[in-house]
C-alpha positions as CSV (number, residue, x, y, z in Angstrom):
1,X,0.0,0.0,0.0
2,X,1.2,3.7,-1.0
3,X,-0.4,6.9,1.0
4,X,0.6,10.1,-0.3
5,X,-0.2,12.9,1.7
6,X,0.0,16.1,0.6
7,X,0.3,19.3,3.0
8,X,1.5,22.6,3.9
9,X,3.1,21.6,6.7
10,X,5.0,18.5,6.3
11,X,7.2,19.1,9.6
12,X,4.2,18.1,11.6
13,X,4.0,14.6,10.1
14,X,7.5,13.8,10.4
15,X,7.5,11.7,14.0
16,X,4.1,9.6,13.2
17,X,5.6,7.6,10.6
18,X,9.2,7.1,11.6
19,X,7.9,5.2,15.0
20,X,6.4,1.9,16.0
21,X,4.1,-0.1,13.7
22,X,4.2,2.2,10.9
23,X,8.2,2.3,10.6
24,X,8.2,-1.5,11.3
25,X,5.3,-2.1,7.9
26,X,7.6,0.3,6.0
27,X,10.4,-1.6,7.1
28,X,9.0,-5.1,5.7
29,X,7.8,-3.0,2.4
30,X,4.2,-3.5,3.0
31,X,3.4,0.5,3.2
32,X,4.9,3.5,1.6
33,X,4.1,6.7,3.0
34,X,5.1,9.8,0.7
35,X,4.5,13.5,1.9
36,X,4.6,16.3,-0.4
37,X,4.8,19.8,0.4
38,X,1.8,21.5,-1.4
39,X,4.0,24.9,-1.4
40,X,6.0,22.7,-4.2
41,X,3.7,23.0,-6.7
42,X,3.0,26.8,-6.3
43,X,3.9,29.0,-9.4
44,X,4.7,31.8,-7.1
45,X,8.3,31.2,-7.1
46,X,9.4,33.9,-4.5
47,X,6.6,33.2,-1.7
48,X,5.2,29.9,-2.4
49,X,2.3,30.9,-1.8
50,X,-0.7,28.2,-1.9
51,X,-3.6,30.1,-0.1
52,X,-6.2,32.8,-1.4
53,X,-9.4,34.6,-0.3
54,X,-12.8,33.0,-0.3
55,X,-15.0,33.8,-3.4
56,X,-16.8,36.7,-2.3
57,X,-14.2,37.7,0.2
58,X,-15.0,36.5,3.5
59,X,-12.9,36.2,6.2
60,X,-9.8,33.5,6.0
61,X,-8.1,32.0,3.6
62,X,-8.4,28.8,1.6
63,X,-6.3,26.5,-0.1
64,X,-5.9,27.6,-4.2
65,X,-7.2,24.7,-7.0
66,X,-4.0,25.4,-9.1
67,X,-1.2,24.1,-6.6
68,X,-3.3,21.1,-5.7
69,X,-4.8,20.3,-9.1
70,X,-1.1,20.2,-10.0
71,X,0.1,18.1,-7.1
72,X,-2.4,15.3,-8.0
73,X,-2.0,15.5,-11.5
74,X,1.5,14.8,-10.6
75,X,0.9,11.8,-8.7
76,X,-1.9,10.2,-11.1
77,X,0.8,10.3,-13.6
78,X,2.9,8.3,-12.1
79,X,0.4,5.6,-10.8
80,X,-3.5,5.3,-10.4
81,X,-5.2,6.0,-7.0
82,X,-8.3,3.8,-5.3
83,X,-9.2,7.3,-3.6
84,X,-8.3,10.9,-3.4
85,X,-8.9,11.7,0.4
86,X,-9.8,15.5,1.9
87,X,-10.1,15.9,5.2
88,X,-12.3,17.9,6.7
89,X,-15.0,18.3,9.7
90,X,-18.0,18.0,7.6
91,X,-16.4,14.8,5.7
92,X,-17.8,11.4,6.2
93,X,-17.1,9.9,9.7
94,X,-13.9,7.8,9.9
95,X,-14.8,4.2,11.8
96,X,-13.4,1.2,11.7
97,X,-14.9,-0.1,8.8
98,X,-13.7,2.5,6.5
99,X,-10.2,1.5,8.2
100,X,-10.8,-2.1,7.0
101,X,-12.1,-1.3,3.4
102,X,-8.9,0.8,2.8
103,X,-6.2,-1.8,4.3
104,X,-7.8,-3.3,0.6
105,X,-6.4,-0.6,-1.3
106,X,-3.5,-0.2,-3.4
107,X,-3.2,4.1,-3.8
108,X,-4.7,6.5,-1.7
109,X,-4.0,10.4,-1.8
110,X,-4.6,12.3,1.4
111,X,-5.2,16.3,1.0
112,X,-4.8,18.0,4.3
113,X,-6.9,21.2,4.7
114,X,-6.1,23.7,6.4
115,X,-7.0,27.6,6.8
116,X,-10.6,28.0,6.5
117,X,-9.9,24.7,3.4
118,X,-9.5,24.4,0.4
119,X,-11.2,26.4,-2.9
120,X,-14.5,24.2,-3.7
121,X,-13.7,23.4,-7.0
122,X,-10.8,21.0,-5.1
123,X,-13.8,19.3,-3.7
124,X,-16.3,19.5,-6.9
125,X,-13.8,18.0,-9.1
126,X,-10.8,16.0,-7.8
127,X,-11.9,14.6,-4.5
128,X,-13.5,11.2,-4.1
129,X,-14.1,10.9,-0.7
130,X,-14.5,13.6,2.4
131,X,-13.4,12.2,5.7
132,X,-13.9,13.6,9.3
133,X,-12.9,12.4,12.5
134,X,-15.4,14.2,14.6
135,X,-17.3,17.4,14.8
136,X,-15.0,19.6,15.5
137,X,-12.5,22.0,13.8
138,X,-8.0,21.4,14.1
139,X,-5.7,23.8,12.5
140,X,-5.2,21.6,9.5
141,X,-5.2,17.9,8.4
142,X,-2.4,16.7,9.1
143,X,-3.0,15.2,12.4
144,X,-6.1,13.6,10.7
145,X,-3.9,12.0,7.7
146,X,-1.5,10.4,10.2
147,X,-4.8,9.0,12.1
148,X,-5.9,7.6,9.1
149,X,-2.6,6.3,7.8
150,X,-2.2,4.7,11.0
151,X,-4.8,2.7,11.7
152,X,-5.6,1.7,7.9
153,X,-1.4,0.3,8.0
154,X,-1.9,-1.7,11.0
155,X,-4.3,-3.6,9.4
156,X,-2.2,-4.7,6.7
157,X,-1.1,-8.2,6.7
158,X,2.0,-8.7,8.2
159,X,2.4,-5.1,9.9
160,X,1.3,-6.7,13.2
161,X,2.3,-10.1,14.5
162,X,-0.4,-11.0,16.2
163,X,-3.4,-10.4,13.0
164,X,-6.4,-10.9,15.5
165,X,-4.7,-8.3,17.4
166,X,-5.3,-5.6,15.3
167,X,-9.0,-6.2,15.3
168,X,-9.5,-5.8,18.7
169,X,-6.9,-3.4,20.2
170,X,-8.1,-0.4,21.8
């Protein structure tokens, strides 16, 4: 399994994966986990900037289509992708079973949001699925990617000795 996760802050996801059962999968070649810095595909050379006002100006920033249509247009060149994941608060809620039905998947792209999110058109034309893990707001995704990543990885064969184990740990 490949995760690519793709954020404006890639510092904060630099311990999750380099620790315990996600190092050991990677370790044993049964998960990848990639993270691109969305400033990376800005065309604004000097600032890198990836962030804009809200159609109709209201207050905050979001997240610009270009940068991110370009980040995952660079990705889906390379390979194809079971899902193209944003999370947000108002995204579908994150259980176990969605765990378990994407331990079955080969590709998954995780968008972080952050700001007030990302330009709508993101969600209207390049995201498959919206996930949430609760009703409530965080700074940005990232936190939520690494969640994800983490329990979805533990489930993969071979990442845990003990298999029935990973179905019922707390």
């Amino acid at each position: 399994m490949r995760i690519d996760i793709i954020t404006v802050l890639p510092e904060l996801l630099e311990g999750p994966f380099n620790h315990s059962i996600i190092k050991r999968a990677q370790n044993k070649g049964l998960a990848q986990v990639h993270i691109h810095n969305l400033r990376d595909y800005s065309t604004d050379t000097k600032h890198r900037r990836v962030d804009d006002y809200a159609f109709g100006f209201s207050a905050g920033m979001v997240l610009q289509v270009e940068p991110i249509e370009r980040a995952i247009n660079h990705l889906k060149s390379e390979r194809d992708y079971d899902e193209i994941i944003y999370t947000s608060p108002d995204g579908e809620r994150f259980d176990q079973r969605t765990a378990n039905s994407m331990s079955l998947m080969k590709n998954i792209i995780i968008l972080c949001g952050h700001y007030k999110g990302i330009d709508q058109r993101v969600r209207d034309h390049l995201i498959t699925k919206e996930i949430s893990i609760g009703d409530f707001v965080l700074t940005g995704g990232e936190l939520v990617a690494a969640m994800i990543s983490d329990s979805v990885i533990r489930l993969l064969p071979g990442a845990i000795s003990d298999e029935q184990s990973a179905l019922s740990d707390s």
